[in-house]
C-alpha positions, 0 to 999 in steps of 0.5 A, a space after each residue: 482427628 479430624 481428616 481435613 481443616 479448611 482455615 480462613 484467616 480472616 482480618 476486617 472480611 466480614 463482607 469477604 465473608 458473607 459473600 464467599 463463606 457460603 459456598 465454601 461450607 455447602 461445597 466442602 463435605 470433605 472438610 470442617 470449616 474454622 474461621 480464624 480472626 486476627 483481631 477484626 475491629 468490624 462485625 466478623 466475630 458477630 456476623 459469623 456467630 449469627 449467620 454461620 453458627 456450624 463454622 469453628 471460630 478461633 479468636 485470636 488477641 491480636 492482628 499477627 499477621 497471614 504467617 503467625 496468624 496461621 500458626 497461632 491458628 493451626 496449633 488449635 486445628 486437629 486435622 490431617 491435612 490443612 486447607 489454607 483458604 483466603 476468605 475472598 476465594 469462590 469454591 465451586 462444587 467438587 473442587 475438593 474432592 481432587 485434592 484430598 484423593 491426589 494426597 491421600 494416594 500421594 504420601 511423598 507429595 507434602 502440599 498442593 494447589 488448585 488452579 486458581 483463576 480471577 474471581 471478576 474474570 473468569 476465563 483468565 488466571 489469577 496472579 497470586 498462584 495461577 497454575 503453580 509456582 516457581 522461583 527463577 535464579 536470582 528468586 523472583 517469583 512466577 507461576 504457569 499461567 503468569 509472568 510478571 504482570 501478564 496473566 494468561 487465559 486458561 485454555 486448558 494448556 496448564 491442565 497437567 499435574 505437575 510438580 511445582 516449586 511452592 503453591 499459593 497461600 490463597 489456597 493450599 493443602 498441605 499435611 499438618 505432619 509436614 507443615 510443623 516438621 518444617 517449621 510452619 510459616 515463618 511469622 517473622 514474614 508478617 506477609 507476602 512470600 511466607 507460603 514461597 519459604 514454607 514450600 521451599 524448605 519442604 521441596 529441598 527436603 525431598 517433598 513434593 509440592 504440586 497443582 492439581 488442574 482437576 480442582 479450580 477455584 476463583 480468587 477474588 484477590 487484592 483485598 488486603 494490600 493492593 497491587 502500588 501499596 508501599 507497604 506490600 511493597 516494602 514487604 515483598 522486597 524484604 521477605 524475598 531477601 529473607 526467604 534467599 538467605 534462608 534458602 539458598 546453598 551458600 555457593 550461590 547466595 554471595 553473587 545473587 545478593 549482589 545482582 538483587 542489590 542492584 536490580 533492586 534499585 533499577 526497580 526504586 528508580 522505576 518506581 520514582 519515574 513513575 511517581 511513586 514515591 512511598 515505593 520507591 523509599 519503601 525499596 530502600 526500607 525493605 533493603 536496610 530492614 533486611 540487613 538490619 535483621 538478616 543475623 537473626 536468621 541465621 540459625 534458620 539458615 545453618 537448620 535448612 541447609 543441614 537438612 536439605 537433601 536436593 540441592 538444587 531444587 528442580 523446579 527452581 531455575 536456571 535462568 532469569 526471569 526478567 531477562 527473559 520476559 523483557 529482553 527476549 520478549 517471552 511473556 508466557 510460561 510455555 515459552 520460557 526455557 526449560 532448566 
C-alpha cells in the first residue's frame, strides 16, 4: 500500500494544471500523484498523458462533482493517508514533509491542513481555509486569518499548531481509514462545505483535525465558481442548512434554524440592494431545496448523532460570528471571544 496519495480532482484545468502540477510531482517525494478527472470537455486527459506520463489518471464517466468526485476517485486510491489537493494550488519544497511527520506521530488526529496563503498575494492568507477552521453558533463558517471578507496578513501570528473544527478541501491530509469510517464526503453536497461536514462528523466522533503552520502553500483560488456566482450562492446557503441538520444535537438545532431562516433573508435582500438579483433568488432556491430534500437526511442524521461522543464540539463556538464582526467592530480572529 502505498503511504501517501496526492488526489487532484481536476474539471476543465488543464491550464491549472500545466502551471501548477509541476511542482507538485518535484516537490512531494513523499507522495505519488493521481489525477482524477470529472469528464473535462478540454485537453486534460491528453495534456497529462503527453507532458506528465509518471502521474496515475483515474477518468471518471461524468462530472460528479468535488464531494462524490472525491469518493468515486478515492475508492480506486490505496494509500494511507490522502491528500486532497485543488489543482490551482502552488507546493513549495518541503511543504509535505511537516504534515506527513505530525500524523504519523499523531494516531488521534484524523486530518490536517497547511497554512494556506493567496497564490497572487503572497504575504496575505487565503480565504478558503487560511490558518484553520471553525463554525460560530448558528454555523457560519471562519478560519484564523479570515473573517468574512477580511483577510489578514500572515505575520507569524497563526504559527501554532492548534486543533481546529475542519480544515480546507483545497488542501487536506486525512487517513484513508478515518475518511470511509466516516462516511467520506457527502456527494449529495455537489460542492462547497462538504469537506466543513466531513471534519464535523470526525471532530464529534473524538478525532482531531488540526493546521500545521510548519507547512505553507498557495492557492490560487476562484477557479471554479467565483466569489457573486448564483450558483456558488445557491450552493453554500443549501449545504450550510444541510451540514446543520446533519450535525447539530437536537436541543440546539429547532432555535438556530429559525434565526438562519431570517439572517437568510437579511442576506436576500442585501443581495437585492445590490443588484444582485441571480443571488438574491438563489437564497430562496437554497432554502426551499433544502426543504424539499432535508427528510432524505435524516438517517444521517439519527447515524451522527448516535455515534457522536463530544457533544459539544470544542472548536465550534459559542458566539456569533456576524455580530461580532459587524456590530462590535472585530474583524480579526484574535480578537474574537474565546468559547
Amino acid at each position: 500500500m502505498t503511504k501517501v496519495a496526492i488526489v487532484i480532482l481536476n474539471w476543465n484545468g488543464a491550464d491549472m494544471m500545466r502551471r501548477f502540477l509541476p511542482g507538485v510531482i518535484a516537490n512531494s517525494p513523499e507522495a505519488k500523484v493521481y489525477v482524477a478527472d470529472n469528464a473535462s470537455s478540454d485537453d486534460s486527459l491528453e495534456m497529462l498523458s503527453a507532458s506528465f506520463p509518471t502521474v496515475s489518471q483515474i477518468v471518471l464517466d461524468r462530472n460528479y462533482g468535488f464531494a462524490d468526485g472525491y469518493n468515486q476517485a478515492l475508492r480506486q486510491v490505496e494509500a494511507e493517508y490522502y491528500v486532497l489537493l485543488n489543482s490551482d494550488v502552488e507546493t513549495p519544497h518541503q511543504w509535505l514533509a511537516p504534515l506527513l511527520q505530525y500524523m504519523e506521530a499523531n494516531p488521534g488526529v484524523a486530518a490536517c491542513q497547511p497554512i494556506l496563503r493567496c497564490q497572487w498575494n503572497r504575504e496575505y492568507f487565503e480565504y478558503a481555509g487560511a490558518a484553520g477552521g471553525y463554525i460560530d453558533a448558528l454555523g457560519y463558517p471562519y478560519c484564523r486569518g479570515r473573517l468574512m471578507s477580511t483577510v489578514e496578513k500572515d505575520s507569524g501570528q497563526y504559527n501554532t499548531i492548534a486543533p481546529v473544527m475542519w480544515a480546507t478541501g483545497a488542501c487536506m491530509m486525512i487517513r484513508s481509514k478515518d475518511y470511509w469510517q466516516a462516511g467520506g464526503l457527502d456527494g449529495r453536497f455537489f460542492a462547497h462545505q462538504e469537506e466543513i461536514d466531513l471534519c464535523w462528523r470526525l471532530r464529534s466522533r473524538g478525532r482531531g483535525i488540526v493546521c500545521i503552520p510548519d507547512s505553507v502553500v498557495y492557492h490560487l483560488g476562484g477557479g471554479t465558481l467565483p466569489q457573486g456566482n448564483p450558483r456558488k450562492t445557491f450552493l453554500n446557503f443549501r449545504n450550510n442548512l444541510l451540514l446543520l441538520y446533519k450535525n447539530l444535537p437536537q436541543e440546539r438545532l429547532a432555535n438556530v434554524m429559525r434565526i438562519r431562516f431570517w439572517l437568510d433573508a437579511l442576506a436576500s435582500i442585501q443581495f437585492l440592494l445590490t443588484f444582485q438579483w441571480g443571488s438574491f433568488c438563489a437564497v430562496w432556491r437554497a432554502r426551499m431545496e433544502f426543504k424539499r430534500i432535508r427528510a432524505d437526511f435524516q438517517q444521517d442524521r439519527d447515524r451522527n448523532l448516535a455515534l457522536s461522543t463530544l457533544s459539544p464540539v470544542p472548536e465550534q463556538s459559542t458566539f456569533s460570528l456576524l455580530y461580532q464582526y459587524y456590530v462590535r467592530g472585530r474583524k480579526t480572529y484574535s480578537r474574537l471571544p474565546r468559547s
